[in-house]
N, C-alpha and C positions, 0 to 999 in steps of 0.2 A: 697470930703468927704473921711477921711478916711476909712477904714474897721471896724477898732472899732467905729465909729462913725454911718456906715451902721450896723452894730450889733445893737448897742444901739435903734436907730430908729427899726429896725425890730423886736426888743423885743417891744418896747413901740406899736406899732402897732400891735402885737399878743397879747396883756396885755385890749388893747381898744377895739380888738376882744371879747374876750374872754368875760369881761366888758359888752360889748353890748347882745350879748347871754345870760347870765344868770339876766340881765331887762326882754329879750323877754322872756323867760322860767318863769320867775316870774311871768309877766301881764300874762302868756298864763295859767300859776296853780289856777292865781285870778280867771281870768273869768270860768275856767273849775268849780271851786267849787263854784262860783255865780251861775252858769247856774245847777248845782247840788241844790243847796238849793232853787232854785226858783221851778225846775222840783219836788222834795217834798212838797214845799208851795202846790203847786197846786194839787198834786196827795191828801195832807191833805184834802183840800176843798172839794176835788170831795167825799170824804169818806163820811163828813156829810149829804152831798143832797142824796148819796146813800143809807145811815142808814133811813133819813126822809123817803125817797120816800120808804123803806121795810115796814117801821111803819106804813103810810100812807096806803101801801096794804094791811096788814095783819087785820089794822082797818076797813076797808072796807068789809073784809071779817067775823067781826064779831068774830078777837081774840083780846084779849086782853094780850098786853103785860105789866110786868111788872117788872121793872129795880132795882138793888138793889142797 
């Protein structure tokens, strides 16, 4: 193998690096911001059972709320 030819393969091979790293860095932003909108899905959820369950106490105690 030439030197120009060991060039060329060692560029083609920091090019396929390089290549490969920013797949990894891509799936790693996917999942980061999946595992973000799921950890909000759920923190939503949890909102309502908390609103129900104040209403639920305050009606117990004989106030009355009213929503506008």
């Amino acid at each position: 193998m030439t030197p120009q030819q060991a060039l060329r393969e060692e560029r083609r091979h920091q090019r396929e690096l390089q290549r490969r790293r920013q797949v990894i860095e891509t799936v790693l932003a996917f999942i980061f911001v999946l595992a973000l909108l799921v950890a909000f899905a759920i923190a939503g959820t949890c909102d309502y059972e908390d609103e129900q369950a104040s209403l639920a106490y305050w009606e117990s105690q004989g106030v009355t709320i009213q929503r506008w």
